[in-house]
C-alpha positions as CSV (number, residue, x, y, z in Angstrom):
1,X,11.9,-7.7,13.4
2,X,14.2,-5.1,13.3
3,X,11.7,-2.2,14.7
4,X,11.3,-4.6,17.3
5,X,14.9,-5.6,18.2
6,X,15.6,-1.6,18.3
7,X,12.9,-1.2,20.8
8,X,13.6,-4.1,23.2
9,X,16.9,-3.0,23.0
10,X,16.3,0.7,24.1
11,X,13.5,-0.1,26.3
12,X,16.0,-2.5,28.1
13,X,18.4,0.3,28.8
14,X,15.6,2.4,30.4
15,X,15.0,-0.5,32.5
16,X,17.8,-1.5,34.3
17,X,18.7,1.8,35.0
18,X,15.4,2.6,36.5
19,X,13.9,0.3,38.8
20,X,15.0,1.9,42.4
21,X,11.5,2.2,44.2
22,X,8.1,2.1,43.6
23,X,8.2,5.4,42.2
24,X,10.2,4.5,39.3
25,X,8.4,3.8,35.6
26,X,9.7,1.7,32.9
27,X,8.5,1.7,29.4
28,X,8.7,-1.2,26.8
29,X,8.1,-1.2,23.2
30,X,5.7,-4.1,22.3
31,X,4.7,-5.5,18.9
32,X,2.1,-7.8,17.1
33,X,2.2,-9.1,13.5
34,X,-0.3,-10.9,11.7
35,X,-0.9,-11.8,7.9
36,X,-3.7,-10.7,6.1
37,X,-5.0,-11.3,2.7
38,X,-6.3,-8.4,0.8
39,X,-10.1,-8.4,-0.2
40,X,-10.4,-5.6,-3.0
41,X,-8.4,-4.5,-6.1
42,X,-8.3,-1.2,-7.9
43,X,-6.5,-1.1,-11.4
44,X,-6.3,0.7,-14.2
45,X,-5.4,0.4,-17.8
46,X,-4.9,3.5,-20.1
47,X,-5.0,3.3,-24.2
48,X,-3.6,6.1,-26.3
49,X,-3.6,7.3,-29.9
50,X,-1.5,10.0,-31.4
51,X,-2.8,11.7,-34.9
52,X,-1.9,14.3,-36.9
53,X,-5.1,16.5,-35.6
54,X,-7.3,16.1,-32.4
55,X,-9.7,14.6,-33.9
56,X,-7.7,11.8,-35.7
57,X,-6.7,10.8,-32.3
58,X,-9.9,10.8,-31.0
59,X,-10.7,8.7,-34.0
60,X,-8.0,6.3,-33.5
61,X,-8.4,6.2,-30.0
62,X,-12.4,4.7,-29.8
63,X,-11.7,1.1,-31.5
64,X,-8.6,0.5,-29.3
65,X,-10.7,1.8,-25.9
66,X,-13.4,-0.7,-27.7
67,X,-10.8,-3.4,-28.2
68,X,-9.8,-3.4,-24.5
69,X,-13.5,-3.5,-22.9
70,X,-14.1,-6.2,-25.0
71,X,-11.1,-8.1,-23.4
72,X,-11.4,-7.7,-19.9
73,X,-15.9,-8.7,-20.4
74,X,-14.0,-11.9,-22.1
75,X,-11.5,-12.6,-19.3
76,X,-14.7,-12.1,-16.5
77,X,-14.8,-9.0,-15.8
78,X,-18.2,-7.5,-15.1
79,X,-19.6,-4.6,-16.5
80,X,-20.1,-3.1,-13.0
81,X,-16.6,-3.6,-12.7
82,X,-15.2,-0.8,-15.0
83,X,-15.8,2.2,-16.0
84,X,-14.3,4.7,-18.5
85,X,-12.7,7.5,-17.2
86,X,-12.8,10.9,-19.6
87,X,-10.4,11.2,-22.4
88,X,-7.7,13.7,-22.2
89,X,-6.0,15.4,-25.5
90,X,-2.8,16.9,-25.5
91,X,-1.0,18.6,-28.6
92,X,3.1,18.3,-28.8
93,X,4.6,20.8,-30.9
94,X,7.8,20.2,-32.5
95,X,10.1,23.7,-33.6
96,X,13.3,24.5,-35.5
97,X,15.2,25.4,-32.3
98,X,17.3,28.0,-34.7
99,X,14.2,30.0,-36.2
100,X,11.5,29.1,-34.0
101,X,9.6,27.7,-36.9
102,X,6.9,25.3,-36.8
103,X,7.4,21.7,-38.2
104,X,4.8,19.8,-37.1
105,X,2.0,19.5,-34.7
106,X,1.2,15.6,-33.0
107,X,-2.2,15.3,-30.8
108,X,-2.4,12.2,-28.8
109,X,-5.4,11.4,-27.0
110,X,-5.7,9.0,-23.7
111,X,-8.3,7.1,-21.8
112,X,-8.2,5.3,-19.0
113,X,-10.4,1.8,-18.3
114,X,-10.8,1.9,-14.4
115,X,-11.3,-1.4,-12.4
116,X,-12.4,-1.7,-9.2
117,X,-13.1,-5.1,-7.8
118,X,-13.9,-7.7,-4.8
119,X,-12.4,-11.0,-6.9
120,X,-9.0,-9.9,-6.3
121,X,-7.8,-13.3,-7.9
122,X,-9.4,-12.9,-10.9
123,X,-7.9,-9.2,-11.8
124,X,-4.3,-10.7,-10.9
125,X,-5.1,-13.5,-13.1
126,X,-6.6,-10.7,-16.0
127,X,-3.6,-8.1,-15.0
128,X,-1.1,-10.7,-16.2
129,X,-3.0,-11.6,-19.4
130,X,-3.6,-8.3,-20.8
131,X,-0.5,-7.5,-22.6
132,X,-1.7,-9.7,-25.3
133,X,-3.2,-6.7,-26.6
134,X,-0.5,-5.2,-27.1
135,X,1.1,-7.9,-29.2
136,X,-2.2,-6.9,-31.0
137,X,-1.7,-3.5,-31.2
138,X,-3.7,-1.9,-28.8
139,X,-1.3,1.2,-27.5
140,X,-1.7,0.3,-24.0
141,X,-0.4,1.4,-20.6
142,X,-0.4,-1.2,-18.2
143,X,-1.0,0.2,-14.4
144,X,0.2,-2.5,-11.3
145,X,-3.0,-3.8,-9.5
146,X,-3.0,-2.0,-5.9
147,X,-4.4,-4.9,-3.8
148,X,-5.8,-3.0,-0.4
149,X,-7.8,-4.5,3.0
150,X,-10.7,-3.0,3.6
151,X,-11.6,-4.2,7.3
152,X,-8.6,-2.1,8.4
153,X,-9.6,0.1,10.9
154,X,-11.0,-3.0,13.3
155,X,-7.4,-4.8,12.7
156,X,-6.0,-2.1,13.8
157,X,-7.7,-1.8,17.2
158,X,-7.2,-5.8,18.0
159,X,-3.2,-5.3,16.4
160,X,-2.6,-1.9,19.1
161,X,-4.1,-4.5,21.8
162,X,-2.0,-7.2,21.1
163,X,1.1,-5.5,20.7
164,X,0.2,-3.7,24.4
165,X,-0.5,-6.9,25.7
166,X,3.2,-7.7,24.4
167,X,4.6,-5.1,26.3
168,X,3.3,-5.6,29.5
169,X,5.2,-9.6,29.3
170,X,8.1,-8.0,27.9
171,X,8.4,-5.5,31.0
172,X,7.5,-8.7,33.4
173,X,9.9,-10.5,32.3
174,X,12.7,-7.2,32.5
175,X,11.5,-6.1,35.9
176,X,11.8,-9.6,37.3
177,X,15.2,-10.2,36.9
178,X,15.8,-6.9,38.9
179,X,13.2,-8.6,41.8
180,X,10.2,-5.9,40.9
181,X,7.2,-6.0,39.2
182,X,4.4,-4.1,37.1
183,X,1.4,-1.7,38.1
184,X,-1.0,0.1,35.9
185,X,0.0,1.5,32.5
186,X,0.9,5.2,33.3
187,X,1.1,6.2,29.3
188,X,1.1,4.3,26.2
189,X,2.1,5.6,22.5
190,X,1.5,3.9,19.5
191,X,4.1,3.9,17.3
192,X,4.7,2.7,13.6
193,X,1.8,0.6,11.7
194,X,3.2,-1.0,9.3
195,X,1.6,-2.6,6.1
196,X,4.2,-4.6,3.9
197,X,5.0,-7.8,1.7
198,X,5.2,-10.7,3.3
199,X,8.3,-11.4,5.4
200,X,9.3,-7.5,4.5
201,X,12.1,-5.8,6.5
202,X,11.3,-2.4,5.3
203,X,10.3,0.1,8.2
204,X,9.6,3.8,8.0
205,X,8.8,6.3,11.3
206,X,5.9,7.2,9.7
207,X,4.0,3.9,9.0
208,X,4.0,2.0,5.3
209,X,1.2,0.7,3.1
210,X,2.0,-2.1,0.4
211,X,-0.3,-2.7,-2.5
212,X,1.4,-4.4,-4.7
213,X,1.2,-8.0,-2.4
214,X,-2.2,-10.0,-1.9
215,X,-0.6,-11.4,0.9
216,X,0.5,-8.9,3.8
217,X,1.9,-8.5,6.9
218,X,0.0,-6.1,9.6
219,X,2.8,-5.3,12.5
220,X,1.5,-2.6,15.1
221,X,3.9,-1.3,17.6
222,X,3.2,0.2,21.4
223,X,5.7,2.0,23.2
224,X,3.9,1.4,27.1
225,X,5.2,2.9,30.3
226,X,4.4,0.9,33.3
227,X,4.4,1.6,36.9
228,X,7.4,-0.5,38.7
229,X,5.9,-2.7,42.1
């Protein structure tokens, strides 16, 4: 609401100065929202194991990874699901900071479960049940679910149209009071396409994206210059 009460306001300003003759353009910013509901999850949780040595890591690491799996095929999810991303190992040394000297070495080595799924209520439903294994033990870093809409691109065309189609009454309705009307559409820019929570006021010139809500709200905006009748 506030991208749009900026732009009325602006486009307003344009307006009333402008209409003189035929000649004369006015331009309009125009806006549609609608709320979706996303349709696909990805998440992502990572286990780690520190050791003395690289391989006691490693070691350590294999029944918590199996621990995990186990879990999520309990709470639903499928095989074709998840997959195991590669295990990374990193050393951490620790050193006298007067001599320099060695004091001892820690490996700690990290694996990732990756989840990628179409039942998005059933990973938000897992996603807040899996710190249970940490209560058990399990090491666990626990990554938020990015909730996304995949039918995206043909919103977006039926969102820009919508939010034109806003303009054009929006300029109507300006160029009336000042007893002229609206032609053709002599150029049209689209502006900010915003993705955010539901009910959001956040804005950015650039255009936002949240994942973190199933439930979103799509707003598209059009700045459209019109020909004054």
């Amino acid at each position: 609401m506030a991208v749009l009460g900026l732009g009325l306001t602006t486009a307003s300003g344009v307006m009333v100065r402008g209409i003189r003759n035929a000649n004369d353009t006015i331009t309009v910013t125009g806006a549609s929202t609608e709320r979706i509901t996303s349709d696909y999850v990805d998440w992502s949780v990572k286990v780690s194991q520190s050791g003395a040595s690289q391989q006691a890591s490693y070691q350590g690491l294999q029944p918590a990874i199996e621990q995990t799996v186990a879990f999520l095929k309990a709470q639903g999810i499928e095989a074709d699901e998840m997959e195991l991303d590669s295990v990374k190992s990193e050393k951490q040394e620790v050193r006298d900071p007067r001599t320099g000297e060695l004091r001892s070495t820690t490996w700690t080595s990290t694996q990732a479960v990756l989840i990628g799924s179409w039942n998005v209520a059933k990973i938000y439903k897992v996603s807040g049940q899996i710190g249970q294994l940490i209560g058990k033990g399990v090491p666990l870093t626990i990554n938020e679910p990015a909730y996304t809409y995949t039918k995206l691109a043909e919103k977006r065309v039926d969102m820009l149209a919508k939010a034109t189609k806003d303009a054009r009454a929006r300029a109507r309705a300006i160029a009336s009071e000042a007893g002229a009307g609206i032609g053709a559409i002599t150029n049209a820019d689209t502006g900010s396409f915003q993705i955010t929570s539901p009910n959001s006021t956040e804005t950015s010139d650039s255009g936002s994206y949240d994942t973190r809500t199933i439930e979103k709200d799509i707003t598209a905006v059009m700045a459209v210059t019109f020909r004054v009748e």
